[in-house]
PyMOL Python script that loads the backbone (N, CA, C, O; Angstrom):
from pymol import cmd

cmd.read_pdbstr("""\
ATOM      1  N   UNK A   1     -59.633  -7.283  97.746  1.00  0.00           N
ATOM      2  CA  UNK A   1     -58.759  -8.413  97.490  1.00  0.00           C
ATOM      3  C   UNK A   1     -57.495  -8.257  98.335  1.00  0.00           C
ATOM      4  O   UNK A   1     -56.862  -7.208  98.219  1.00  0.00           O
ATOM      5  N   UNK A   2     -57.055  -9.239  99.206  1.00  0.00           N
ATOM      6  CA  UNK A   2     -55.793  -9.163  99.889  1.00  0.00           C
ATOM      7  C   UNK A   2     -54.846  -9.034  99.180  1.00  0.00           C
ATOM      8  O   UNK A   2     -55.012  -9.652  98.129  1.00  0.00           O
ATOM      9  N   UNK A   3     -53.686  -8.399  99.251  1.00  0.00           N
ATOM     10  CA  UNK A   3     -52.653  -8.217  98.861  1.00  0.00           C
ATOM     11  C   UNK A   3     -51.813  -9.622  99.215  1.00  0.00           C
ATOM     12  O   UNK A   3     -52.036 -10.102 100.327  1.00  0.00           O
ATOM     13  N   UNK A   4     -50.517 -10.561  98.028  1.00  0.00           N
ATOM     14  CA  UNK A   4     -50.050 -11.678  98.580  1.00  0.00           C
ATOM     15  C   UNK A   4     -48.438 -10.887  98.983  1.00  0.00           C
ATOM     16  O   UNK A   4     -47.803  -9.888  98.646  1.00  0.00           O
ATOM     17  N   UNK A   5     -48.324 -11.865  99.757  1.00  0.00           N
ATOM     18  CA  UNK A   5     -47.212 -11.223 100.610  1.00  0.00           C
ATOM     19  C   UNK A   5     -45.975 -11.365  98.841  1.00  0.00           C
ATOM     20  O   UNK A   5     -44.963 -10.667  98.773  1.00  0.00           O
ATOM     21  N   UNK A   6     -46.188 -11.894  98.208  1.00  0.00           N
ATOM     22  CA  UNK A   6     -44.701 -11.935  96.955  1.00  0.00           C
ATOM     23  C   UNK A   6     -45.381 -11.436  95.894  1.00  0.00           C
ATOM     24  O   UNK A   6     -46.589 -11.650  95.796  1.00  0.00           O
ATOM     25  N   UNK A   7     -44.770 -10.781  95.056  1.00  0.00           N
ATOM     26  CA  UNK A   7     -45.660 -10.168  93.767  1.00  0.00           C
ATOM     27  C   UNK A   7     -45.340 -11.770  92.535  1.00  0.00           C
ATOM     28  O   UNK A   7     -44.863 -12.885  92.740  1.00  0.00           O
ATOM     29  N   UNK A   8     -45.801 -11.203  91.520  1.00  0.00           N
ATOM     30  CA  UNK A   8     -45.754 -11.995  90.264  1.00  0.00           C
ATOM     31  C   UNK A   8     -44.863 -12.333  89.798  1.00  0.00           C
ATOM     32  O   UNK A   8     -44.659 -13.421  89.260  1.00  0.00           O
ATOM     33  N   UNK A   9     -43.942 -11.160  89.965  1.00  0.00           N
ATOM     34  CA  UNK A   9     -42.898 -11.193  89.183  1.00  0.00           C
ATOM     35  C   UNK A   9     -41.673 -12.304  90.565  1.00  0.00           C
ATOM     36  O   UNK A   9     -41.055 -13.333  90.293  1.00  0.00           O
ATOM     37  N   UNK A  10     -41.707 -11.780  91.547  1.00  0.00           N
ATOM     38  CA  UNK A  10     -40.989 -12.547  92.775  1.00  0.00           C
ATOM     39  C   UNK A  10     -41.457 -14.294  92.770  1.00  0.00           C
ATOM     40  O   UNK A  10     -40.591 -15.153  92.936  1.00  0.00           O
ATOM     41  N   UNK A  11     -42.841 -14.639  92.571  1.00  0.00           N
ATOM     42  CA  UNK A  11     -43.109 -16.026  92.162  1.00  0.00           C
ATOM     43  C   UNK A  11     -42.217 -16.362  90.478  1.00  0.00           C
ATOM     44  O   UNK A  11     -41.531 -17.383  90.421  1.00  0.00           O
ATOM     45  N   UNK A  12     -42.255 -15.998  89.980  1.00  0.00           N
ATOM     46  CA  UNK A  12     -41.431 -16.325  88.752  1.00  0.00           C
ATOM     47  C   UNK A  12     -40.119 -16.582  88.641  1.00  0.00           C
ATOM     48  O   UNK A  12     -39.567 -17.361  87.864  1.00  0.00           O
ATOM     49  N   UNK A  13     -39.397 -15.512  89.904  1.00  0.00           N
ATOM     50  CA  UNK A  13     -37.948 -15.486  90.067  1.00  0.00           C
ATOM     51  C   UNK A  13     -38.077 -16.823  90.909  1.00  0.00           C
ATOM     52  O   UNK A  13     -37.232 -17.710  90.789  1.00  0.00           O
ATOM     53  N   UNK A  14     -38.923 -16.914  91.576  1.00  0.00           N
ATOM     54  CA  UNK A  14     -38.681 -18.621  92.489  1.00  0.00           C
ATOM     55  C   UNK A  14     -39.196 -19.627  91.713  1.00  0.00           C
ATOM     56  O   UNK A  14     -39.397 -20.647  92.373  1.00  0.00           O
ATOM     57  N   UNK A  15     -39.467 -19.707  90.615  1.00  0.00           N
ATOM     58  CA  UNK A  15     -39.838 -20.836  89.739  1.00  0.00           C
ATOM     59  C   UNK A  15     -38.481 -20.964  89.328  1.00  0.00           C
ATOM     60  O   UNK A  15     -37.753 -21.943  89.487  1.00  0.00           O
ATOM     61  N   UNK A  16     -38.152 -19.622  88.654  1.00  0.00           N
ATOM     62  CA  UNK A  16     -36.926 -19.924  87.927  1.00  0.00           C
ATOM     63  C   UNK A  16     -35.242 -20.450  88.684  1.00  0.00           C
ATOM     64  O   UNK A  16     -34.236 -21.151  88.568  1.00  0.00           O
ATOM     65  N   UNK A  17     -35.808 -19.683  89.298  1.00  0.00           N
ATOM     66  CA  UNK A  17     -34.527 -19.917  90.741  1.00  0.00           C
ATOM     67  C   UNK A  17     -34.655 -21.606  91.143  1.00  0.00           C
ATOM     68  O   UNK A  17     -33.611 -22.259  91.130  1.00  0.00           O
ATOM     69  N   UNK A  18     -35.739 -22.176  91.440  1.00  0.00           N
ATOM     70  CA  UNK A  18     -36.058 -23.708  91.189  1.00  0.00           C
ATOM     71  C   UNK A  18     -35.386 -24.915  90.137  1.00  0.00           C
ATOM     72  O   UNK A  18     -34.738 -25.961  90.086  1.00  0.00           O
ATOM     73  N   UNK A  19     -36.121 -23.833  89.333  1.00  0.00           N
ATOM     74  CA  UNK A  19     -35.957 -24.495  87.999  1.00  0.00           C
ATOM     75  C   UNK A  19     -34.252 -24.874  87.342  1.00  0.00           C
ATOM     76  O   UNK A  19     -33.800 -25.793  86.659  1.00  0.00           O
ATOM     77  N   UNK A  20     -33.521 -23.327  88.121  1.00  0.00           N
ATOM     78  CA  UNK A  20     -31.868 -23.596  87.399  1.00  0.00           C
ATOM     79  C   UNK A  20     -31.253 -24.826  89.170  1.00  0.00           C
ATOM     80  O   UNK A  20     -30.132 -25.316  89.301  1.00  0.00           O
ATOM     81  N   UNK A  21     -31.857 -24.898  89.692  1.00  0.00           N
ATOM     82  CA  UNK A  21     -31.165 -25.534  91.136  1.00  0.00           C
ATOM     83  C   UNK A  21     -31.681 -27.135  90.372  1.00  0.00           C
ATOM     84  O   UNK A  21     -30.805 -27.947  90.074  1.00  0.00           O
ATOM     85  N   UNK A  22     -32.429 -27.291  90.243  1.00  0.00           N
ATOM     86  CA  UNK A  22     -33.032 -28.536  89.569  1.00  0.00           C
ATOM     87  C   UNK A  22     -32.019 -28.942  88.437  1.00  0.00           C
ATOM     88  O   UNK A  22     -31.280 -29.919  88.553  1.00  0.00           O
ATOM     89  N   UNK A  23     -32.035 -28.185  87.416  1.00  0.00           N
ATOM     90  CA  UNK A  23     -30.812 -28.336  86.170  1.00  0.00           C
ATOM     91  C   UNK A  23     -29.070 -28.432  87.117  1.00  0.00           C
ATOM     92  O   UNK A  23     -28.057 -28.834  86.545  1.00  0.00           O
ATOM     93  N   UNK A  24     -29.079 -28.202  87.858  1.00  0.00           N
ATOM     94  CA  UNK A  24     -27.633 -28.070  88.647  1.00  0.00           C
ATOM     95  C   UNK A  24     -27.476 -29.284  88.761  1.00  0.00           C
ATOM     96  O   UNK A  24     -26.400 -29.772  88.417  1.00  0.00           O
ATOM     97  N   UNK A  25     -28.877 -30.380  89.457  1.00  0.00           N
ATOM     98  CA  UNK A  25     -28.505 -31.395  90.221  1.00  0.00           C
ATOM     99  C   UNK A  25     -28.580 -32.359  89.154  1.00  0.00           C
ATOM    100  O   UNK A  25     -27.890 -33.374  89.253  1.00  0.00           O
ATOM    101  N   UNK A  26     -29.678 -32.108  87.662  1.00  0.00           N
ATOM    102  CA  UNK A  26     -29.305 -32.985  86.580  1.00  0.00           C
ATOM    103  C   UNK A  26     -27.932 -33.003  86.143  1.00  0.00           C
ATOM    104  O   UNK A  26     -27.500 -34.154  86.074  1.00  0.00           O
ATOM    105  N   UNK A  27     -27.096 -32.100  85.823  1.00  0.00           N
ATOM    106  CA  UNK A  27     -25.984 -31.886  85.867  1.00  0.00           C
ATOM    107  C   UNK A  27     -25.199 -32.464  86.702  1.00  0.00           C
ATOM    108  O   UNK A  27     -24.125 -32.907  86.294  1.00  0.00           O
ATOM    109  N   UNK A  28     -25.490 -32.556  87.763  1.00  0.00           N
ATOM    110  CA  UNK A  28     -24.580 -33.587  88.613  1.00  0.00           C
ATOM    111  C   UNK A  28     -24.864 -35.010  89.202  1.00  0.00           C
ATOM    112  O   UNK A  28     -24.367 -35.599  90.162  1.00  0.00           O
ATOM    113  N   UNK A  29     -26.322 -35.539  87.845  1.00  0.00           N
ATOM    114  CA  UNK A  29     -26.337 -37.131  88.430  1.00  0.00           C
ATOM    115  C   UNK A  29     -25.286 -37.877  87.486  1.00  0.00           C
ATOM    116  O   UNK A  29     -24.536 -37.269  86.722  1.00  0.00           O
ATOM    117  N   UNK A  30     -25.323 -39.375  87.639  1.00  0.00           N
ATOM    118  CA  UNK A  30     -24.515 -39.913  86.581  1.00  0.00           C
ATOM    119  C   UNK A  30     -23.669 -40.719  87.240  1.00  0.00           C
ATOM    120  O   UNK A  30     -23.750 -40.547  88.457  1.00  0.00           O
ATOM    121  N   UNK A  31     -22.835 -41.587  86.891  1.00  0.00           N
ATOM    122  CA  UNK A  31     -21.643 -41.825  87.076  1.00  0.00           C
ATOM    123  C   UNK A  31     -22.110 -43.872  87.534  1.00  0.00           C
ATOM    124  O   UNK A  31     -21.469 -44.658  88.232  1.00  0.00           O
ATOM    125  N   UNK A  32     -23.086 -44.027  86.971  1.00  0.00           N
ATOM    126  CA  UNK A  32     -23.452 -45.141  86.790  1.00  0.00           C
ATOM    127  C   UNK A  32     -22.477 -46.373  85.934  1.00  0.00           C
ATOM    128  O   UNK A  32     -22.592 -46.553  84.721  1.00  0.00           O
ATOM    129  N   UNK A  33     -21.726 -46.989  86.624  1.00  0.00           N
ATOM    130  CA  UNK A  33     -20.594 -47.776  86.247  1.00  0.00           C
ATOM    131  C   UNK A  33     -21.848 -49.131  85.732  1.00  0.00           C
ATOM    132  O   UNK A  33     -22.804 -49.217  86.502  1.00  0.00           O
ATOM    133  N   UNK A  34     -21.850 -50.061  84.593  1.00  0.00           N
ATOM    134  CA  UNK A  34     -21.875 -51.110  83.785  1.00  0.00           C
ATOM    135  C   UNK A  34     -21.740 -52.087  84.909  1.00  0.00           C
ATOM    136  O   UNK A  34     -22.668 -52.848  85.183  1.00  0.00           O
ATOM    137  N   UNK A  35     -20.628 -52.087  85.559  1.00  0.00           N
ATOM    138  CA  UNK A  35     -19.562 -53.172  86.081  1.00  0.00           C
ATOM    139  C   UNK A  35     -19.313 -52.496  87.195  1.00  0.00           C
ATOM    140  O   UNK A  35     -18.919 -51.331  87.245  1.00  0.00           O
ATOM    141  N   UNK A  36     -19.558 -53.285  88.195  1.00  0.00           N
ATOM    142  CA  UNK A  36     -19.219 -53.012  89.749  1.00  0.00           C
ATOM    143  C   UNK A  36     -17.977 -53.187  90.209  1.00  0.00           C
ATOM    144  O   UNK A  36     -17.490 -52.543  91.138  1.00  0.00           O
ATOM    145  N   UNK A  37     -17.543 -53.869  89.716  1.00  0.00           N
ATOM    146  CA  UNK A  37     -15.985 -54.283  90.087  1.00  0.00           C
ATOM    147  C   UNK A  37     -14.895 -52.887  89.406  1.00  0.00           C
ATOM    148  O   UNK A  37     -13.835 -52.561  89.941  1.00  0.00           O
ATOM    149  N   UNK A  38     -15.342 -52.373  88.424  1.00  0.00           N
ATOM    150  CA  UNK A  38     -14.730 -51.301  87.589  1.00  0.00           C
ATOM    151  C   UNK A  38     -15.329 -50.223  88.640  1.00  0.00           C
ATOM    152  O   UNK A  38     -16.457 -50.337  89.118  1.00  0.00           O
ATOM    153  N   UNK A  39     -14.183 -48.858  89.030  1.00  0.00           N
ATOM    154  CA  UNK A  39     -14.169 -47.847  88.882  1.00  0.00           C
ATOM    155  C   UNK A  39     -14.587 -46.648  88.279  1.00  0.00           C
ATOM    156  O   UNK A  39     -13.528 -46.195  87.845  1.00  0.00           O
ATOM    157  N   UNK A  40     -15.180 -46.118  88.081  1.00  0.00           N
ATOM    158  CA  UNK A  40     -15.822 -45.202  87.001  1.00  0.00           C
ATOM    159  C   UNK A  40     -15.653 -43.501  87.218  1.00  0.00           C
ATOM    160  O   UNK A  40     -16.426 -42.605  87.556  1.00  0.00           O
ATOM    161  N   UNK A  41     -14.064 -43.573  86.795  1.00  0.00           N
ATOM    162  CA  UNK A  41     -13.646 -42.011  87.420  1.00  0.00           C
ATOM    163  C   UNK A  41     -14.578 -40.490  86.451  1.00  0.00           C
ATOM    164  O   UNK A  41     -14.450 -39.276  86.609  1.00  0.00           O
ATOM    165  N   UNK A  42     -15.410 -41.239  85.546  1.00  0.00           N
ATOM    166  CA  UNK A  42     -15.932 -39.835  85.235  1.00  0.00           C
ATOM    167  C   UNK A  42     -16.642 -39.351  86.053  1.00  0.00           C
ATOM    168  O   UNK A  42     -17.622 -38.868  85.486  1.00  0.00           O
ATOM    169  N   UNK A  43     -16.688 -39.170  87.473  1.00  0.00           N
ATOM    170  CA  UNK A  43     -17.097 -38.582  88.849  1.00  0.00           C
ATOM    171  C   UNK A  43     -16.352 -37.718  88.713  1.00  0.00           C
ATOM    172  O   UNK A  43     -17.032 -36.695  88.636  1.00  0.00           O
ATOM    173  N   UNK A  44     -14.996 -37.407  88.607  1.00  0.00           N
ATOM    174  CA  UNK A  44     -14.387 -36.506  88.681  1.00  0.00           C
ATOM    175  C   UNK A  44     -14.135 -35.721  87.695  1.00  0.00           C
ATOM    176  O   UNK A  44     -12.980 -35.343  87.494  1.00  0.00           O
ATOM    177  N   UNK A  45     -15.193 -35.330  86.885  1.00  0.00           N
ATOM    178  CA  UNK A  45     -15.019 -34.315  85.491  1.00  0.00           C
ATOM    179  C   UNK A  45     -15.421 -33.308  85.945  1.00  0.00           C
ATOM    180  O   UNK A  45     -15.840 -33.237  87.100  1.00  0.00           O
ATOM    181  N   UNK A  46     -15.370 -32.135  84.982  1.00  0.00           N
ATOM    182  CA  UNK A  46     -15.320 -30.756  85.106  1.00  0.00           C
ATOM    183  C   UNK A  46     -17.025 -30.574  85.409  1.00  0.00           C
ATOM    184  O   UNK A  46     -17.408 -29.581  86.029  1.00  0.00           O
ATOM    185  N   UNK A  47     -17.764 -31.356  85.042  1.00  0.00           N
ATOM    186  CA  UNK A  47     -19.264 -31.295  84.711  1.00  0.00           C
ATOM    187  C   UNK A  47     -19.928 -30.715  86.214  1.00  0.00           C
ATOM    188  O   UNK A  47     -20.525 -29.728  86.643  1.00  0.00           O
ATOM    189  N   UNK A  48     -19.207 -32.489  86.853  1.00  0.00           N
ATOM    190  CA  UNK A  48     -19.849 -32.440  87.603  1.00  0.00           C
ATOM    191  C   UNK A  48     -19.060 -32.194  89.328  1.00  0.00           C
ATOM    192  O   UNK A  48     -19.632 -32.481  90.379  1.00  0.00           O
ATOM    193  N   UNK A  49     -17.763 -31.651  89.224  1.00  0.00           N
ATOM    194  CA  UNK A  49     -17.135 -30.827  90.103  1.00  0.00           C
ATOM    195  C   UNK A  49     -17.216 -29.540  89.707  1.00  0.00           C
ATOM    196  O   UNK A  49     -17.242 -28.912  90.765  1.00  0.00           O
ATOM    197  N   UNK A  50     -17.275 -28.718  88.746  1.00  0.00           N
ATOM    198  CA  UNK A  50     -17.290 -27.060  89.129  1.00  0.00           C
ATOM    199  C   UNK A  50     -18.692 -26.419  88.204  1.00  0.00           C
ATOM    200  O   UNK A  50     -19.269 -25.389  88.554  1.00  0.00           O
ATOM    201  N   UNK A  51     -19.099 -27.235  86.983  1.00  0.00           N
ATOM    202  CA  UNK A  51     -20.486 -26.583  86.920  1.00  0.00           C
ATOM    203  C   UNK A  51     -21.606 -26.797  87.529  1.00  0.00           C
ATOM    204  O   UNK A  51     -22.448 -25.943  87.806  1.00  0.00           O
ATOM    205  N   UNK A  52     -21.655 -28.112  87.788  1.00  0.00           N
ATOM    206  CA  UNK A  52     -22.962 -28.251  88.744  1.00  0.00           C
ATOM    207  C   UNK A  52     -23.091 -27.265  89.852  1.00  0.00           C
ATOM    208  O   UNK A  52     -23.944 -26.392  89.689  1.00  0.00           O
ATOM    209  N   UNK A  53     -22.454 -27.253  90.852  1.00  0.00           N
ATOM    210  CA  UNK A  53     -22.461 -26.474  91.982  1.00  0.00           C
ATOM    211  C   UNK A  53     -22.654 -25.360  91.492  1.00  0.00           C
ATOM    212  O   UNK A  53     -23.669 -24.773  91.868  1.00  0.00           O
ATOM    213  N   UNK A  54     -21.877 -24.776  90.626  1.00  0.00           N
ATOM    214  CA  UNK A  54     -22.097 -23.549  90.134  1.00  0.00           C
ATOM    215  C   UNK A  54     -23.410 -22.956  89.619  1.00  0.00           C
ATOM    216  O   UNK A  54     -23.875 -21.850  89.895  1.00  0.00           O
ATOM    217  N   UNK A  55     -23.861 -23.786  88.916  1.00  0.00           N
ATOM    218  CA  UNK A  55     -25.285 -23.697  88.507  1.00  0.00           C
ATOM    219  C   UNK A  55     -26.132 -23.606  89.685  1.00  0.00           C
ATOM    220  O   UNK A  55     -27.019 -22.761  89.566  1.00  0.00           O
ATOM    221  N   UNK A  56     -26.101 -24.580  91.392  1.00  0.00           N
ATOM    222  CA  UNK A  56     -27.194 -24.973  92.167  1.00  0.00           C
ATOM    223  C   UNK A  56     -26.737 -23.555  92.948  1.00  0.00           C
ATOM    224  O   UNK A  56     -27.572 -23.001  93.663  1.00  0.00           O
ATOM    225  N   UNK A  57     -25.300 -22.940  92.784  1.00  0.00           N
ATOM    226  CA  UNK A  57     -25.442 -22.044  93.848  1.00  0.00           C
ATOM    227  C   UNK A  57     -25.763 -20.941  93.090  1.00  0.00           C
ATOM    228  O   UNK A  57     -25.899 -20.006  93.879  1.00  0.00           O
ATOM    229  N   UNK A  58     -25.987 -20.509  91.755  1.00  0.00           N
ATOM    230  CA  UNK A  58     -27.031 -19.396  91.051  1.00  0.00           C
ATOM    231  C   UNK A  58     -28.449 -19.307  91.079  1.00  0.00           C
ATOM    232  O   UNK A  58     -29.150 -18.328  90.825  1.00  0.00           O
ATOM    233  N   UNK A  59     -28.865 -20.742  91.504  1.00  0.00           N
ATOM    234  CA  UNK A  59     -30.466 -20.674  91.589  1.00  0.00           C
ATOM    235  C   UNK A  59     -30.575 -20.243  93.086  1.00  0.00           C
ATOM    236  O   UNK A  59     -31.410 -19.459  93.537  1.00  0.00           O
ATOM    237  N   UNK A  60     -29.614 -20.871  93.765  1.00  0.00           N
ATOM    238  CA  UNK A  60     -29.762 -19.989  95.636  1.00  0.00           C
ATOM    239  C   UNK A  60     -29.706 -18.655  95.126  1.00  0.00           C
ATOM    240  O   UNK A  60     -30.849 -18.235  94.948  1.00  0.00           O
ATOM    241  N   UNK A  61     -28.690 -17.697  94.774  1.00  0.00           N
ATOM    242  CA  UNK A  61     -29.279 -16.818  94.673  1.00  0.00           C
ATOM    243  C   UNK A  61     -30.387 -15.961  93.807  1.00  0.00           C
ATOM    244  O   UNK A  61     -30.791 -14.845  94.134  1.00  0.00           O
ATOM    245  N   UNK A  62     -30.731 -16.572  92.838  1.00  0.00           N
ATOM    246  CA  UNK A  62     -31.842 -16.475  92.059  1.00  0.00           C
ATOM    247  C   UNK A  62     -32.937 -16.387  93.215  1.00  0.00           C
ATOM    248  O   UNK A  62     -33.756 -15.474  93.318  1.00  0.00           O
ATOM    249  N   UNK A  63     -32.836 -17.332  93.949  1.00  0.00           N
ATOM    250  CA  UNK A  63     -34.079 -17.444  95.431  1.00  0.00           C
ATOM    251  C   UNK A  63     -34.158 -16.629  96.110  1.00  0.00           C
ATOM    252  O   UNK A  63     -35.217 -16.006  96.187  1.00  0.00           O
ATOM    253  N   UNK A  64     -33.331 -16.383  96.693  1.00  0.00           N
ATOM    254  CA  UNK A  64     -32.291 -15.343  97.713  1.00  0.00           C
ATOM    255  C   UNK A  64     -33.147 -13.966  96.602  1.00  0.00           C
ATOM    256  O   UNK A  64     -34.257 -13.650  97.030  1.00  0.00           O
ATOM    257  N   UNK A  65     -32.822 -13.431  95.678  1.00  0.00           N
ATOM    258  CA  UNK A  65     -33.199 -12.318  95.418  1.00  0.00           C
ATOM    259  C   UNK A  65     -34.852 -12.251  94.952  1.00  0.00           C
ATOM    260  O   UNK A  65     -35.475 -11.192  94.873  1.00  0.00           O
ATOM    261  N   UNK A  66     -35.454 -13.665  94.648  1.00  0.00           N
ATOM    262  CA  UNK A  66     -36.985 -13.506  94.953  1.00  0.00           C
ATOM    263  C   UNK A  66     -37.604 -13.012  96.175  1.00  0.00           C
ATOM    264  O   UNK A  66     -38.501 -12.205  96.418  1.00  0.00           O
ATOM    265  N   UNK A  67     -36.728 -13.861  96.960  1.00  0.00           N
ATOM    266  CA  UNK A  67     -37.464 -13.458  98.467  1.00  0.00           C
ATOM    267  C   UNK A  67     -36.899 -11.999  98.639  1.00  0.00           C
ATOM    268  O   UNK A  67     -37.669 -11.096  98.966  1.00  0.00           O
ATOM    269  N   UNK A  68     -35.817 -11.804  98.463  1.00  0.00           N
ATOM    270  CA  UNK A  68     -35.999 -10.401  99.473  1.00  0.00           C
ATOM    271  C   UNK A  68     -36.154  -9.436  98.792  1.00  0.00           C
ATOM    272  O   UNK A  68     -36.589  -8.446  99.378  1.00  0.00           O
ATOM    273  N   UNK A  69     -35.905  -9.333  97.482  1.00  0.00           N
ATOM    274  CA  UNK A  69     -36.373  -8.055  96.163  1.00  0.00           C
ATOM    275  C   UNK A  69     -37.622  -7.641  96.796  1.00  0.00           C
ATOM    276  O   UNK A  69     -38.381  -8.231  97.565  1.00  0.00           O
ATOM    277  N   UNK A  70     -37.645  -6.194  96.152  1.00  0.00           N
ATOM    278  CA  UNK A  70     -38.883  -5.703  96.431  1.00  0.00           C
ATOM    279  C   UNK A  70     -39.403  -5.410  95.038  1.00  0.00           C
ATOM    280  O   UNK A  70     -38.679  -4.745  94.298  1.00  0.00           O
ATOM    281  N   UNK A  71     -40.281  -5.726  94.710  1.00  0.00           N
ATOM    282  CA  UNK A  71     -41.470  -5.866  93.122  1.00  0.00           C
ATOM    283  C   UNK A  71     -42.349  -5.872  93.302  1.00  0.00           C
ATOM    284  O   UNK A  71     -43.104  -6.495  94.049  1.00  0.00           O
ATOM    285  N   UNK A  72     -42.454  -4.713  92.215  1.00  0.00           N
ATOM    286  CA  UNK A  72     -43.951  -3.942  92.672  1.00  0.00           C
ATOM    287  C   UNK A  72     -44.835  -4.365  91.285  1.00  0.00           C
ATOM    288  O   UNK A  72     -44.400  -4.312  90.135  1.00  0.00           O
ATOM    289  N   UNK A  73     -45.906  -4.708  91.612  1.00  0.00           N
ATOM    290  CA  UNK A  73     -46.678  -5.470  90.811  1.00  0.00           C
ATOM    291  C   UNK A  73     -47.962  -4.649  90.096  1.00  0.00           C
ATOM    292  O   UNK A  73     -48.886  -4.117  90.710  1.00  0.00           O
ATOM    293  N   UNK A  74     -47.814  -4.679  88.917  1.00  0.00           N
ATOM    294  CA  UNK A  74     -48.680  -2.916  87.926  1.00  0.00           C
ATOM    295  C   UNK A  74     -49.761  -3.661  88.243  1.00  0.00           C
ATOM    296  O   UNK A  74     -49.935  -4.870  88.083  1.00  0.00           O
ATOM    297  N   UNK A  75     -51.005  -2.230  89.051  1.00  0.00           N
ATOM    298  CA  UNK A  75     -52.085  -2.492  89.113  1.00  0.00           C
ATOM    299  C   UNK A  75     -52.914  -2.390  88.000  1.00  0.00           C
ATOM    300  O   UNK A  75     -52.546  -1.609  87.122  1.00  0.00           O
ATOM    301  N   UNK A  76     -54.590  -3.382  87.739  1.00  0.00           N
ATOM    302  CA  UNK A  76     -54.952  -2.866  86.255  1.00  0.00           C
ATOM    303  C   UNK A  76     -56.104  -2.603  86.492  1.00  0.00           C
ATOM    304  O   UNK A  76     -56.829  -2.150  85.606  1.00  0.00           O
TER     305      UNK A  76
END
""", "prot")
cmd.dss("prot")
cmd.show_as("cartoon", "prot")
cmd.util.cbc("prot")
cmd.orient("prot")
């Protein structure tokens, strides 16, 4: 059986690493104004200026340490 170039555990860290970059960008949709003519400054909340990003740049490195970790995968 070939060996895959990422172990099990390294596919999981890139699901998950996915998975929190995905929640980052739910976190930062929104801001859907009713009324076009109205302004709709909740664009500028805490939500979606310092946690979102924060969240999308933990799943980069969540990624970042799938790919280059080394995990060694128990043979059975």
């Amino acid at each position: 059986m070939s060996k895959m170039a990422i172990s099990r555990k390294g596919l999981r860290l890139l699901l998950a690493g996915l998975l929190v970059m995905v929640a980052g960008y739910i976190l930062m949709m929104g801001g859907l104004s009713p009324d076009p003519n109205v302004f709709n400054y909740g664009m500028f909340d805490f939500r979606r200026l310092v946690a979102a990003p924060l969240v999308i740049i933990a799943g980069i490195v969540v990624e970042v340490v799938a790919i280059m970790g080394k995990f060694e995968d128990k043979e059975k």
